[in-house]
C-alpha positions in Angstrom: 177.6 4.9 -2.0 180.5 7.1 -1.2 183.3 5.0 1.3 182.5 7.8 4.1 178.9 7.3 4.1 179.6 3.7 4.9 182.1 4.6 7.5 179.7 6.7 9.2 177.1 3.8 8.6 179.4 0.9 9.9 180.7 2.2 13.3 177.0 2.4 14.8 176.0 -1.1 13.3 179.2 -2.7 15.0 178.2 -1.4 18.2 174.7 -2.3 18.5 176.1 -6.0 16.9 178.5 -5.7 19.9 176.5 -4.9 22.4 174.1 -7.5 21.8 176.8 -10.3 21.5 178.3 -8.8 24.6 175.3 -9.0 26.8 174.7 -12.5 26.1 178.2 -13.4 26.4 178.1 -13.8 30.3 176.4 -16.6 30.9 178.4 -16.9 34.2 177.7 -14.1 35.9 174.3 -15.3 37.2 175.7 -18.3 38.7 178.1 -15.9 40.5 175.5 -14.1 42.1 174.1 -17.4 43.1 177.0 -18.7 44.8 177.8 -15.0 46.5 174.1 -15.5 48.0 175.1 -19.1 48.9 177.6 -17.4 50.8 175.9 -14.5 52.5 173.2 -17.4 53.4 175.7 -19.6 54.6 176.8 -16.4 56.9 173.9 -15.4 57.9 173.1 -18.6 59.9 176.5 -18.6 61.3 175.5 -15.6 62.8 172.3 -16.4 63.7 173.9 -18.9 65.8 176.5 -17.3 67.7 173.7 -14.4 68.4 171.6 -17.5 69.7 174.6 -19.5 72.0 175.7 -16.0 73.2 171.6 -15.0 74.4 172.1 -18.7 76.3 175.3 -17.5 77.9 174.2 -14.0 78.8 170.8 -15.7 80.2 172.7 -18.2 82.5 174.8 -15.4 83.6 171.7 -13.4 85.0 170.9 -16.3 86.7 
């Protein structure tokens, strides 16, 4: 084999070898999404309570 036949050979093999070390290579990145949900959750019933102690108010101000 000539050297530019394996030049032309080698830079597609080292991508696909890097992309497929690359993908596994965040194994964080799921348990960032996690706590991010955590988070909007967590938010979420914050608001749910204000929207509920602010519907008491405005009630026992129609009264």
């Amino acid at each position: 084999m000539e050297w530019s036949t394996l030049l032309v050979l080698v830079c597609p093999v080292m991508m696909i070898v890097m992309m497929f070390t690359m993908k596994g290579g965040h194994p964080h990145s799921s348990h960032n999404h996690r706590v991010a949900a955590d988070s909007l959750q967590d938010q979420l019933v914050d608001v749910k309570a204000d929207n509920e102690r602010i519907s008491k108010e405005l009630q026992s101000l129609k009264k």
